[in-house]
C-alpha positions as a Python dict, from the first residue, in 0.01 Angstrom:
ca = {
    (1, 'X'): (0, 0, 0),
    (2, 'X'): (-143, -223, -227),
    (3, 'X'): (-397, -488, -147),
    (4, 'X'): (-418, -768, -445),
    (5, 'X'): (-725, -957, -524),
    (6, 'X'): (-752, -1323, -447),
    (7, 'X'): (-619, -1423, -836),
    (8, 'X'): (-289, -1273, -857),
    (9, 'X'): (-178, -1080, -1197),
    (10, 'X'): (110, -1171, -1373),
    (11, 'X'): (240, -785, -1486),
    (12, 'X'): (461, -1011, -1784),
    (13, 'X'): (238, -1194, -2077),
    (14, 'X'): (241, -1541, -2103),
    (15, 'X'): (393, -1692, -2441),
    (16, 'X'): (30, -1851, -2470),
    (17, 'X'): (-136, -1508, -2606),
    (18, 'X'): (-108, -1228, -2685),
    (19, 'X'): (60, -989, -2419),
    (20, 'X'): (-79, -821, -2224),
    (21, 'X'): (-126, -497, -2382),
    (22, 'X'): (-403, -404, -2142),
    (23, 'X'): (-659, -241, -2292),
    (24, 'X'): (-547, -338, -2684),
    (25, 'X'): (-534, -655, -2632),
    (26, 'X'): (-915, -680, -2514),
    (27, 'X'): (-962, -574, -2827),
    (28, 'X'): (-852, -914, -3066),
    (29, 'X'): (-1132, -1008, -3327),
    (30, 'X'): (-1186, -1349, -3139),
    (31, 'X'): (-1266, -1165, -2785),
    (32, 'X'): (-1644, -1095, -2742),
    (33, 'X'): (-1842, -1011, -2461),
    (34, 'X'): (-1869, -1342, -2298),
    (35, 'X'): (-1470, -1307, -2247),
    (36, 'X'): (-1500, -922, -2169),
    (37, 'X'): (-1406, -1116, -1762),
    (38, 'X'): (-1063, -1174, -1860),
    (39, 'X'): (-987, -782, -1878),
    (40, 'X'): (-771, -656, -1620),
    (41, 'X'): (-1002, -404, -1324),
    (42, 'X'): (-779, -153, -1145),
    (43, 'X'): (-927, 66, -851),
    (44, 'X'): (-838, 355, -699),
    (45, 'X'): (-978, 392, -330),
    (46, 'X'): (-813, 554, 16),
    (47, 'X'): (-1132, 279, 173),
    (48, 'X'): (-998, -87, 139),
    (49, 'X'): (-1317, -213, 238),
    (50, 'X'): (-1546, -3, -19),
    (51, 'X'): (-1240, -179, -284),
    (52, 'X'): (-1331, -520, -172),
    (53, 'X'): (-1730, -487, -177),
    (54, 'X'): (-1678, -407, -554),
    (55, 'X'): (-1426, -680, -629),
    (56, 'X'): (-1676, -905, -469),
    (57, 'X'): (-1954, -760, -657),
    (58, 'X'): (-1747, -789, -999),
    (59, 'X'): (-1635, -1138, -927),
    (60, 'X'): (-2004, -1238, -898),
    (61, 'X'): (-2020, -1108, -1224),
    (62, 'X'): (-1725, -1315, -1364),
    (63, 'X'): (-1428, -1060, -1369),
    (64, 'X'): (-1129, -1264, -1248),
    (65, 'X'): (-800, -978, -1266),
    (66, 'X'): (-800, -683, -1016),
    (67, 'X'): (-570, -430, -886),
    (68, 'X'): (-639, -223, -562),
    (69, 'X'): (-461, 87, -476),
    (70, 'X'): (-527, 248, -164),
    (71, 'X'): (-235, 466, -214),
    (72, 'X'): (-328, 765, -511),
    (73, 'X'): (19, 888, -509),
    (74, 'X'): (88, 546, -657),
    (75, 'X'): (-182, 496, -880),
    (76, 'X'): (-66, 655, -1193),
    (77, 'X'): (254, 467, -1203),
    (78, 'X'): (90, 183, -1151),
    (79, 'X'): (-178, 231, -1447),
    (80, 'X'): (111, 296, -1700),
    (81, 'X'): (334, 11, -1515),
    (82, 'X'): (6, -237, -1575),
    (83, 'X'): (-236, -73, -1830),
    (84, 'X'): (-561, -212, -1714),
    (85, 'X'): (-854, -194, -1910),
    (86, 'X'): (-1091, -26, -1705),
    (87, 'X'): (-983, 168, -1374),
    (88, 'X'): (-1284, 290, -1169),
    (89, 'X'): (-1157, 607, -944),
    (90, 'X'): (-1272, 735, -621),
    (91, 'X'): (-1264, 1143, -644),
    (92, 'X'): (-1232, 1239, -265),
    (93, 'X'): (-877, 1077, -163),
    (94, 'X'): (-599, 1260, 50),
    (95, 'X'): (-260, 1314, -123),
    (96, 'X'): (-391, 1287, -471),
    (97, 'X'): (-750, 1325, -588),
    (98, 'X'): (-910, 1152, -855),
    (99, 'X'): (-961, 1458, -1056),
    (100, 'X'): (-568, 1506, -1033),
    (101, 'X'): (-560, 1158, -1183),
    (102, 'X'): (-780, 1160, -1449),
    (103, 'X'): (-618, 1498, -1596),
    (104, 'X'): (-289, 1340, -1588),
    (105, 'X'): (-417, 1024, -1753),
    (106, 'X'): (-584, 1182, -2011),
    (107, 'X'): (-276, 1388, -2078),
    (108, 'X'): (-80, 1141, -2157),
    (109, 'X'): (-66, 977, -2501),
    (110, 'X'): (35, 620, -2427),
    (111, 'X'): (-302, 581, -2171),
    (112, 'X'): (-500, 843, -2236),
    (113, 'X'): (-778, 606, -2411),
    (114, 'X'): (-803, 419, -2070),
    (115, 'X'): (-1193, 430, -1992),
    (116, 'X'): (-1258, 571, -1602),
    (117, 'X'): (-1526, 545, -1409),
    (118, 'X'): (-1593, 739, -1141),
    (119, 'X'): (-1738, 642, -798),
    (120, 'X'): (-1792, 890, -523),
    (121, 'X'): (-2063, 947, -262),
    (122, 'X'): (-2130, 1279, -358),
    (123, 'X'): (-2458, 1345, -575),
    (124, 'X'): (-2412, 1707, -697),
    (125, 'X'): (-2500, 1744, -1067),
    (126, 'X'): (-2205, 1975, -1084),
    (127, 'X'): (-1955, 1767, -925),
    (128, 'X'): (-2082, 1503, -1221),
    (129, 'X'): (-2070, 1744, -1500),
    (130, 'X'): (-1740, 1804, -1380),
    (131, 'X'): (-1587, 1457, -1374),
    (132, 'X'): (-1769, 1459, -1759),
    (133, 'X'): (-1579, 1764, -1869),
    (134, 'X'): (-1248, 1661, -1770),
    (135, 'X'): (-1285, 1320, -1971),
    (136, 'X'): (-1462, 1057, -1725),
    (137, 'X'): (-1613, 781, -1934),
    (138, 'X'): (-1867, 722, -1682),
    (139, 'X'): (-2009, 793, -1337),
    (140, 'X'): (-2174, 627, -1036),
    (141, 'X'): (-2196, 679, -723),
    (142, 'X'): (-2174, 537, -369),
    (143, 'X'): (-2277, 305, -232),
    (144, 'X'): (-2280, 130, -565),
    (145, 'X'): (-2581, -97, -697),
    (146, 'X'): (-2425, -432, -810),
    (147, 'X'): (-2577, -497, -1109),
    (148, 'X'): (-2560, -160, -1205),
    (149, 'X'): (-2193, -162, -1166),
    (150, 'X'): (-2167, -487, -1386),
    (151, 'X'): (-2374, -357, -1647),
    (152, 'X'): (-2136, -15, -1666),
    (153, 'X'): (-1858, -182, -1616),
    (154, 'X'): (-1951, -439, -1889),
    (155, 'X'): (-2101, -165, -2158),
    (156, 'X'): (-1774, 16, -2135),
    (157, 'X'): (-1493, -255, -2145),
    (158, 'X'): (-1743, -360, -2516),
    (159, 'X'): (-1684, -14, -2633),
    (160, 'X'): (-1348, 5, -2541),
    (161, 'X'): (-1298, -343, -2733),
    (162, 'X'): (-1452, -213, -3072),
    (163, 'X'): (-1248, 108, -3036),
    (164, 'X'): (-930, -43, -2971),
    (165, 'X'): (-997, -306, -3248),
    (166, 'X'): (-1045, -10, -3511),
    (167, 'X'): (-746, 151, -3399),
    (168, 'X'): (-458, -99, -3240),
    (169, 'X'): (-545, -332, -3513),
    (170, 'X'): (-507, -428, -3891),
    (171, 'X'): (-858, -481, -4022),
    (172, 'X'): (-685, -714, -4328),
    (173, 'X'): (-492, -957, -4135),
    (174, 'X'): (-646, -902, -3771),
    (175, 'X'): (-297, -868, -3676),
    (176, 'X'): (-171, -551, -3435),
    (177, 'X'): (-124, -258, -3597),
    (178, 'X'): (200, 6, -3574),
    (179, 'X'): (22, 192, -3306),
    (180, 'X'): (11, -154, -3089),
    (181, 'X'): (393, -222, -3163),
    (182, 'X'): (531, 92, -3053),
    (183, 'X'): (345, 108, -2729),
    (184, 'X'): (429, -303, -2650),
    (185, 'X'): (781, -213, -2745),
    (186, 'X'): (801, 96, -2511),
    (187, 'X'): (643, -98, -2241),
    (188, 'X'): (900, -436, -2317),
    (189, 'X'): (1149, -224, -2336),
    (190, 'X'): (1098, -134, -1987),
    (191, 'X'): (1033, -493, -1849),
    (192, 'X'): (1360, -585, -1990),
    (193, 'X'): (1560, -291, -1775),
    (194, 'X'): (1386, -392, -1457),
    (195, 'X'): (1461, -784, -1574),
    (196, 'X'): (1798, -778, -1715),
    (197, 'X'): (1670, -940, -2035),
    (198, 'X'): (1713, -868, -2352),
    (199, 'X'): (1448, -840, -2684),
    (200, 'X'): (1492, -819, -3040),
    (201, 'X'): (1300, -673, -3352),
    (202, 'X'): (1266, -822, -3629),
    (203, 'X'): (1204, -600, -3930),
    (204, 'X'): (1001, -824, -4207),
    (205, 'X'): (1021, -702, -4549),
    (206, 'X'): (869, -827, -4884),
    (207, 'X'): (1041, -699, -5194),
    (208, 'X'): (883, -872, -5445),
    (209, 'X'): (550, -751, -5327),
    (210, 'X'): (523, -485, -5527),
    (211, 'X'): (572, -645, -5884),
    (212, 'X'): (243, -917, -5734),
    (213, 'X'): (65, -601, -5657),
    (214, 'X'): (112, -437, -6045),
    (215, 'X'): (93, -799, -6184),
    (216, 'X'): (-200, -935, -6047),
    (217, 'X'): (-380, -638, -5871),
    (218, 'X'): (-517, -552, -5503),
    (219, 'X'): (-758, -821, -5477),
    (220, 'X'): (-466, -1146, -5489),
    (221, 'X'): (-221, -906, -5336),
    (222, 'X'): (-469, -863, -5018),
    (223, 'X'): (-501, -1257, -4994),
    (224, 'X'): (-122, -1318, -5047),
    (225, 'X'): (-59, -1067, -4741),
    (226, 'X'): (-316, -1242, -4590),
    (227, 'X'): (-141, -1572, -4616),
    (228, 'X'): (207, -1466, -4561),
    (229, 'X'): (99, -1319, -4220),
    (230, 'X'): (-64, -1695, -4085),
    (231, 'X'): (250, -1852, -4209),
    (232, 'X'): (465, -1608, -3965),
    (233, 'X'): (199, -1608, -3699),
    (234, 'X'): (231, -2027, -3702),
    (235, 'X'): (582, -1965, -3709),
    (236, 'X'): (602, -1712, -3392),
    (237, 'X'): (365, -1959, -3228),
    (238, 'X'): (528, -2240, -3265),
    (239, 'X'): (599, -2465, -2921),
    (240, 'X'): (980, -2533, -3069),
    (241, 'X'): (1010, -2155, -3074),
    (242, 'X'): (945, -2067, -2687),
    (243, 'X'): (1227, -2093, -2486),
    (244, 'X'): (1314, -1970, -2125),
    (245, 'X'): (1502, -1701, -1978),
    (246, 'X'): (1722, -1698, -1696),
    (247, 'X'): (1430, -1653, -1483),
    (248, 'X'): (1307, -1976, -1624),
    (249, 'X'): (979, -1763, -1732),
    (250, 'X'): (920, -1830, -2136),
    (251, 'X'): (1001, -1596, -2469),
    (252, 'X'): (712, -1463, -2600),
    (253, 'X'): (703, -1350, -2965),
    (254, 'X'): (418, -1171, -3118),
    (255, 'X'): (357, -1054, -3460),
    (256, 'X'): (206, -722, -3587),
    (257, 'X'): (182, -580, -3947),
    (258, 'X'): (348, -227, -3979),
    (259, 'X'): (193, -161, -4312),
    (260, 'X'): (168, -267, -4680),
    (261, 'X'): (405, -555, -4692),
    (262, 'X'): (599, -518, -4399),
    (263, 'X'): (563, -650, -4058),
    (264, 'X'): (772, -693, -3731),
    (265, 'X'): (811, -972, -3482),
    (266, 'X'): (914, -845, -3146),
    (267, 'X'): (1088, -1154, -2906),
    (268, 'X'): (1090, -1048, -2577),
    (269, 'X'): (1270, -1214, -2224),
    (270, 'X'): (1614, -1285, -2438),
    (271, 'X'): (1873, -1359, -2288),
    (272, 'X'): (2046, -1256, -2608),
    (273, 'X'): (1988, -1076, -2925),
    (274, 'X'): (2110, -1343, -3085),
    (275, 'X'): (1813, -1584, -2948),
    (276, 'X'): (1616, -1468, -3232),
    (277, 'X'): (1804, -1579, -3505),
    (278, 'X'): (1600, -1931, -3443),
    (279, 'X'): (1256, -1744, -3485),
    (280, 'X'): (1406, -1556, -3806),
    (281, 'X'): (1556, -1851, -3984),
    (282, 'X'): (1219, -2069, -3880),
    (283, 'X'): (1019, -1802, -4091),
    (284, 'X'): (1276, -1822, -4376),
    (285, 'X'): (1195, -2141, -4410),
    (286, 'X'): (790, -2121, -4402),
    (287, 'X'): (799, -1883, -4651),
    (288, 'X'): (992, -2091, -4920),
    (289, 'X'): (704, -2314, -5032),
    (290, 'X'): (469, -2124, -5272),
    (291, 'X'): (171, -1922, -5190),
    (292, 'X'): (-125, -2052, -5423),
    (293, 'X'): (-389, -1785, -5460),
    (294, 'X'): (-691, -1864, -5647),
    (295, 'X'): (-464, -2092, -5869),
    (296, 'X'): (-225, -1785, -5903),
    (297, 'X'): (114, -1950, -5778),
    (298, 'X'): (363, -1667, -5612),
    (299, 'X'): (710, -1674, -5435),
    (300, 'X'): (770, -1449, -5177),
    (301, 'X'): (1141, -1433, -5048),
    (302, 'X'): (1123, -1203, -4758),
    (303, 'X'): (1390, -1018, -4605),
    (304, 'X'): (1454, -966, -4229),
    (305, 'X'): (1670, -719, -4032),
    (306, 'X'): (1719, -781, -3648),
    (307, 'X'): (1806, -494, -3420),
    (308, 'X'): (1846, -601, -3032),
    (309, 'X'): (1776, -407, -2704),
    (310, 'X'): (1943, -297, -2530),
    (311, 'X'): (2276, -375, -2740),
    (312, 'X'): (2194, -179, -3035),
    (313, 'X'): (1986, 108, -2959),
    (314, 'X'): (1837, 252, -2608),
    (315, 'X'): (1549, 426, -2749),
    (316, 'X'): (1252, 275, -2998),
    (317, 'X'): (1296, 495, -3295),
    (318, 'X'): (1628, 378, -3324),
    (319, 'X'): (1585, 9, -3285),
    (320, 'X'): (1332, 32, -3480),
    (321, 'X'): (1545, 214, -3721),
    (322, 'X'): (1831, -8, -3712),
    (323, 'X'): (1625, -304, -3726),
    (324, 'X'): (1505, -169, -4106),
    (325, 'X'): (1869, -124, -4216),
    (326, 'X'): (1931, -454, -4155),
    (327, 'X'): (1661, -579, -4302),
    (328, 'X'): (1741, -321, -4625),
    (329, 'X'): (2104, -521, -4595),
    (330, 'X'): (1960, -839, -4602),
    (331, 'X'): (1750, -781, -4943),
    (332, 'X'): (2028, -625, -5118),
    (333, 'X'): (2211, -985, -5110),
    (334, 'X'): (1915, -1110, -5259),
    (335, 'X'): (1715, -1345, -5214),
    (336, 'X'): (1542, -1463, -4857),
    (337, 'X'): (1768, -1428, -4571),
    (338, 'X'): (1828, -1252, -4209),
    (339, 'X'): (2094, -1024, -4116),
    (340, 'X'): (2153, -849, -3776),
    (341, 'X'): (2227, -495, -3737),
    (342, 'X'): (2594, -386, -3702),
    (343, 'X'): (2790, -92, -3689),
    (344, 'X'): (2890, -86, -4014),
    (345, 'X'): (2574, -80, -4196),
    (346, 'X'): (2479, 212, -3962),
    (347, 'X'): (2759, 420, -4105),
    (348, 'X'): (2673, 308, -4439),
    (349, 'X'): (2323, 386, -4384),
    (350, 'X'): (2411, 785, -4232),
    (351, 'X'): (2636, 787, -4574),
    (352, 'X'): (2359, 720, -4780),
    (353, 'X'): (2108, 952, -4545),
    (354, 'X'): (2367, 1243, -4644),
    (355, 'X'): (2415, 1149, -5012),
    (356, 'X'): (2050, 1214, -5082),
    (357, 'X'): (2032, 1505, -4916),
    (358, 'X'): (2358, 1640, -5115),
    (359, 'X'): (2193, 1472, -5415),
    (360, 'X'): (1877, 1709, -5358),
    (361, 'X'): (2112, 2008, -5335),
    (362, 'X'): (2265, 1875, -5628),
    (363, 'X'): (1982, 1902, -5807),
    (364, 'X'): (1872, 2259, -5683),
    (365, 'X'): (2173, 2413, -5732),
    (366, 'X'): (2307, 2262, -6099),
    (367, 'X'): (2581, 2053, -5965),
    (368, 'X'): (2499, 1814, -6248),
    (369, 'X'): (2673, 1818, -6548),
    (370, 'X'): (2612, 1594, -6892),
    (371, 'X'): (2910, 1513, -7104),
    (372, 'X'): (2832, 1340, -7458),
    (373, 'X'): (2997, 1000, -7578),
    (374, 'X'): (3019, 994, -7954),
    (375, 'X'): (2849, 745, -8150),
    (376, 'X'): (3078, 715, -8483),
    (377, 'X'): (2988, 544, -8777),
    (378, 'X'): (3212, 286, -8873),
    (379, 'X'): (3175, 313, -9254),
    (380, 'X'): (3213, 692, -9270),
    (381, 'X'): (3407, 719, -8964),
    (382, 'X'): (3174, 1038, -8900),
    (383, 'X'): (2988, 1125, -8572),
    (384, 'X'): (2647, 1043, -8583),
    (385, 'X'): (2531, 1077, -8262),
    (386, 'X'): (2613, 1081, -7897),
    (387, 'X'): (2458, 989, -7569),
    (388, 'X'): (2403, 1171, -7281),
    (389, 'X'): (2601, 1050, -6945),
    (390, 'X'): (2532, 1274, -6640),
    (391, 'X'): (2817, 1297, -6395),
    (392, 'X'): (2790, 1492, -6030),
    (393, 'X'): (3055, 1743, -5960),
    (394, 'X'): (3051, 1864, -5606),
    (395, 'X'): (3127, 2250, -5455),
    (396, 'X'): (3450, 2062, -5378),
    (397, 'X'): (3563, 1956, -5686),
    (398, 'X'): (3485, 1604, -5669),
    (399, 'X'): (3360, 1357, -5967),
    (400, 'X'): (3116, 1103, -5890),
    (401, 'X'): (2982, 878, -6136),
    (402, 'X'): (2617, 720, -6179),
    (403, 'X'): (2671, 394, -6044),
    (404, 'X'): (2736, 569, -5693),
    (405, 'X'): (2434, 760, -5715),
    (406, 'X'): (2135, 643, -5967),
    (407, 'X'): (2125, 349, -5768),
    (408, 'X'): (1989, 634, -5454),
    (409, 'X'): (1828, 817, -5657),
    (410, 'X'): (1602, 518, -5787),
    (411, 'X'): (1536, 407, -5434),
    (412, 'X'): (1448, 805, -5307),
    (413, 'X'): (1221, 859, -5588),
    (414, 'X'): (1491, 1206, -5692),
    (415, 'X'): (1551, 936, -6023),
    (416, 'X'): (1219, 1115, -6156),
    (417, 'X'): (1350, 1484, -6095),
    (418, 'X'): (1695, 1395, -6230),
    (419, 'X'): (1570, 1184, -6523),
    (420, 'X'): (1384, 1547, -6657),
    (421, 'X'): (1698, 1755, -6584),
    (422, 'X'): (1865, 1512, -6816),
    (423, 'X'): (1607, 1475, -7080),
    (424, 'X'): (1611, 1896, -7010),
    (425, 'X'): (1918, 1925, -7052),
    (426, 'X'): (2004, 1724, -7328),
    (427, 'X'): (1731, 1884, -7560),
    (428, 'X'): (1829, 2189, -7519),
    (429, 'X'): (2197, 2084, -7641),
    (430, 'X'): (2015, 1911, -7930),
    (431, 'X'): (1847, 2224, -8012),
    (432, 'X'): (2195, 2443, -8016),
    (433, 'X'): (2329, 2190, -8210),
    (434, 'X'): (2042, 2193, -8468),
    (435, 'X'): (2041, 2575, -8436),
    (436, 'X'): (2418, 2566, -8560),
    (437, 'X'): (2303, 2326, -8794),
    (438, 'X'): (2458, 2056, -8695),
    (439, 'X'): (2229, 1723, -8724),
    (440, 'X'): (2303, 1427, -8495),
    (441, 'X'): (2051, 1230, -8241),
    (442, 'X'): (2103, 1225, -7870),
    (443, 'X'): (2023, 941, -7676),
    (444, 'X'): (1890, 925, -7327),
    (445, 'X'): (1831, 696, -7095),
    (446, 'X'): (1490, 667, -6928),
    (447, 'X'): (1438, 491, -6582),
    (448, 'X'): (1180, 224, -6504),
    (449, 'X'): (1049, 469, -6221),
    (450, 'X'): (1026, 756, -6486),
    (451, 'X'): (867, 491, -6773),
    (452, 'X'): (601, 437, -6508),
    (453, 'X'): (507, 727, -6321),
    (454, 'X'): (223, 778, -6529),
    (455, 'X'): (342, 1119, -6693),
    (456, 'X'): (627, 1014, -6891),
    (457, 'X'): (430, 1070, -7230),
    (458, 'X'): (316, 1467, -7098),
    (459, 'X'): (719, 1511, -6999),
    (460, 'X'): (854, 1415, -7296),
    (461, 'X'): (613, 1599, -7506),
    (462, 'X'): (674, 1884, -7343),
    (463, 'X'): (1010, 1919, -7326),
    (464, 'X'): (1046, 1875, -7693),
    (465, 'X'): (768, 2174, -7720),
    (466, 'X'): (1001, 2389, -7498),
    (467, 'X'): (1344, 2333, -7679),
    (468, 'X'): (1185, 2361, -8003),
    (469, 'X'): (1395, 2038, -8139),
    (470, 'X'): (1302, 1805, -8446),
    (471, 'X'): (1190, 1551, -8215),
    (472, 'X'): (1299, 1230, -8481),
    (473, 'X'): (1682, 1356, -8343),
    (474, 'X'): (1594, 1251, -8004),
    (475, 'X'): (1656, 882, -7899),
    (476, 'X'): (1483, 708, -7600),
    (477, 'X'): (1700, 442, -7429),
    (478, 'X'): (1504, 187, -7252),
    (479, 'X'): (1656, -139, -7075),
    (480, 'X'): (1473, -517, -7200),
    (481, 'X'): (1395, -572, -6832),
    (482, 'X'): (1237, -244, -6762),
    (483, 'X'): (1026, -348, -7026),
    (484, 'X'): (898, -694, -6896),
    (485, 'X'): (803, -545, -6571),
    (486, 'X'): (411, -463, -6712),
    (487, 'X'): (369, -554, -7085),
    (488, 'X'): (68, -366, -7077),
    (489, 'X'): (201, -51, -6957),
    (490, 'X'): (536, -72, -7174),
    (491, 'X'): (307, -129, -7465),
    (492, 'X'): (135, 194, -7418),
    (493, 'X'): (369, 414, -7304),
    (494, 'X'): (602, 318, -7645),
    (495, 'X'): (309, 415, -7839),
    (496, 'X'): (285, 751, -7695),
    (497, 'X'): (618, 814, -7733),
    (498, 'X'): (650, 708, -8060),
    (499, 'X'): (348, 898, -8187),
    (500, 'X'): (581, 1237, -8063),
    (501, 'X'): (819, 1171, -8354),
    (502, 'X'): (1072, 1074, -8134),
    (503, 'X'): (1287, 739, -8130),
    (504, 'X'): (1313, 405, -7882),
    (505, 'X'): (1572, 148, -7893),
    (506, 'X'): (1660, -131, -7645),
    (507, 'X'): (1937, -128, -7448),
    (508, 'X'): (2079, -461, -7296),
    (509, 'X'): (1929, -686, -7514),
    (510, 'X'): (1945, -1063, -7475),
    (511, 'X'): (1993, -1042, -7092),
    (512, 'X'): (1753, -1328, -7025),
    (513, 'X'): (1392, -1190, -7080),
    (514, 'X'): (1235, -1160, -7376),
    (515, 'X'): (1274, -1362, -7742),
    (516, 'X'): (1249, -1173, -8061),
    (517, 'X'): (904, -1297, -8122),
    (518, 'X'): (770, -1163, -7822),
    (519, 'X'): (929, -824, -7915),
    (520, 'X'): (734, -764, -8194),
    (521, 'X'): (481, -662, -7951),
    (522, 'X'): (661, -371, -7876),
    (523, 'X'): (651, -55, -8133),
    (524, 'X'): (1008, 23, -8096),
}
């Protein structure tokens, strides 16, 4: 039985905040303690009258949202059905006991930060040390002293508010965090079963983050993220956004950052996937004008994947997977744009999930080959060099060519391990060559992942140590664009690798970036 307080509580969030993610959602940076009333009180009593002399107490203290069990077997489903912020427990109940309770809230990860208080008539210090020990936040007992009451109830629900700020939210952006998503997604994803609605993810990405981050450094890159999460946060709130379900109850949309430059709109009370294409292309079109930061002008195309519940996934790691494919999809078109998930980039995904991993046995177990194009000199008609072109046989047999893999391997970060198998292996060719004295340069290409990991210089050097080669016969291979990605960085790298004997040269030149002034900067 279940006796509800004079203000009833709406279990479903309003599209006017921020859901109601119980005890999280006390903890947004604008809340303080002079809104602490607005949390959500749940008690657990088998005396209806003891429940209403605190309500009344409470209400005189301006708490407004209450939930009375007088029922324990209930009570736990009903604390991870509603998620208050506070429950205060009665220990001595038939059926269930609050001691029962507690363990089995504490136990479990989704609500085991929920703060209890416990109120029972008895006053043995052991009975207290007891309720301590097996996680009670606090303790008072019967009958209970209304102010003392408030003044718990109050002291708690402000701790509980800076915790939960530290860990449900991003301290950057103020925005939830990860943590927050995955629990309101569990929990939505369970309002839409009992509703017959339907909700959506959208996966936000922001590819050309990463070149503002080397380009400008942490302290723009901080701001920019900083302005590109208002501009979504307008356009999830945004009146022309909230529609209504069949239930004629609104959408609500919320925003949360999942890290670095990615975040994730979830649209709840659907009543289709496809609903959320209108919140997806409204943030397209925010995010075209330019972000100015400090005078620093940026563009910042995002990409967006959209994964719906429950069409395309019954579980949250894989909507939230699918929802990232799509999202991957959508930036390999280019540009700013949304795509929703599909079969078919599933399989393609799983195809490239099991390419890597063959790709890492490839590399363990010498499955990689180099064969060596001649370079021939067109007045002697001699060979005076080759390059290097790695191919990938498999156990079975079959041939498959760079552009099917590099591309993975770039992506994976296994570019950097194959890039040194290849410089590796090539030098130690070089060296049999030289050994049989035969004197022609091999040329190798270098990736902008292995140009800028930072050890590129040591590698190389090495290497060359190792094989025992006359370094002036190896030739470095570097594209104009990887170049123009950080002048700085190219600049100093070249040097390095120039001051080892060995040779650069530009590959690709005249593709659109740099003029043949500016690359006399560059010691090549």
């Amino acid at each position: 039985m279940f006796t509800e307080n004079r203000k009833e509580i709406d279990p479903q969030p309003s599209a006017q905040e921020t859901p109601a993610f119980s005890g999280p959602a006390a903890a947004r940076p604008e809340n303080n303690l002079a809104l602490l009333g607005s949390a959500t009180i749940m008690m657990v009593d088998d005396e209806p009258i003891t429940m209403e002399v605190i309500q009344t107490f409470l209400e005189d203290a301006g708490y407004e949202r209450f939930r009375l069990i007088e029922d324990s077997r209930l009570a736990f489903d009903e604390i991870l059905e509603l998620r208050p912020d506070i429950l205060l427990l009665d220990l001595m109940m038939p059926n269930i006991g609050g001691f029962e309770i507690l363990e089995k809230i504490r136990a479990h990860p989704q609500i085991g930060y929920l703060p209890v208080i416990i109120l029972t008539s008895s006053c043995e210090a052991e009975t207290k040390l007891q309720a301590l020990d097996k996680g009670a936040t606090d303790f008072l007992a019967k009958p209970v002293d209304p102010s003392e009451l408030a003044l718990r109830v109050r002291n708690t629900l402000a701790a509980k508010a800076y915790q939960d700020q530290l860990a449900y939210y991003d301290p950057l952006t103020n925005l939830p965090n990860r943590r927050l998503f995955l629990d309101r997604l569990q929990w939505s994803m369970r309002q839409a079963d009992r509703q017959g609605s339907h909700l959506a993810v959208l996966h936000i990405t922001l590819s050309q983050f990463k070149r503002v981050y080397e380009t400008f450094g942490p302290e723009v890159s901080e701001q920019l993220i900083k302005q590109v999460a208002n501009r979504i946060q307008d356009c999830v709130r945004s009146s022309d956004l909230v529609g209504y379900n069949s239930a004629g109850e609104k959408d609500s949309n919320v925003l949360f950052r999942i890290g670095g430059s990615e975040f994730s709109v979830l649209c709840t009370q659907l009543q289709q996937t496809e609903s959320s294409a209108k919140a997806a292309a409204r943030i397209l079109d925010a995010m075209q004008s330019i972000f100015d930061i400090g005078g620093t002008e940026v563009q910042m195309p995002p990409s967006i994947g959209i994964a719906g519940y429950p069409g395309d996934a019954d579980d949250i790691e894989s909507l939230t997977q699918k929802a990232v494919i799509a999202a991957a999809q959508a930036s390999e078109k280019g540009g700013a744009g949304f795509e929703f998930f599909s079969g078919e980039m599933n399989i393609k995904s799983l195809q490239r999930i099991h390419m890597e991993a063959d790709l890492r046995h490839a590399i363990a177990n010498n499955e990689l080959l180099l064969y060596y194009q001649p370079k021939v000199s067109v007045k002697s008609n001699a060979v005076v060099g080759v390059e290097a072109l790695i191919r990938w046989r498999k156990p079975n047999g079959q041939m498959v060519f760079p552009d099917q893999f590099i591309p993975l391997a770039e992506e994976s970060g296994l570019i950097i391990p194959v890039g040194e198998w290849v410089l590796k292996t090539a030098c130690a060719q070089l060296a049999a060559w030289q050994a049989q004295g035969i004197w022609i340069s091999i040329a190798v290409n270098l990736s902008a992942k292995q140009f800028y990991a930072g050890t590129m210089i040591d590698t190389v050097s090495r290497i060359i140590d190792e094989s025992g080669i006359d370094p002036s016969y190896l030739t470095l291979e570097l594209t104009e664009s990887l170049l123009m990605d950080d002048t700085s960085l190219a600049v100093g790298t070249l040097r390095g690798l120039t001051e080892l004997k060995s040779k650069i040269s530009m590959d690709d030149f005249g593709t659109g970036y740099s003029s043949l002034s500016y690359l006399k900067s560059f010691p090549l």
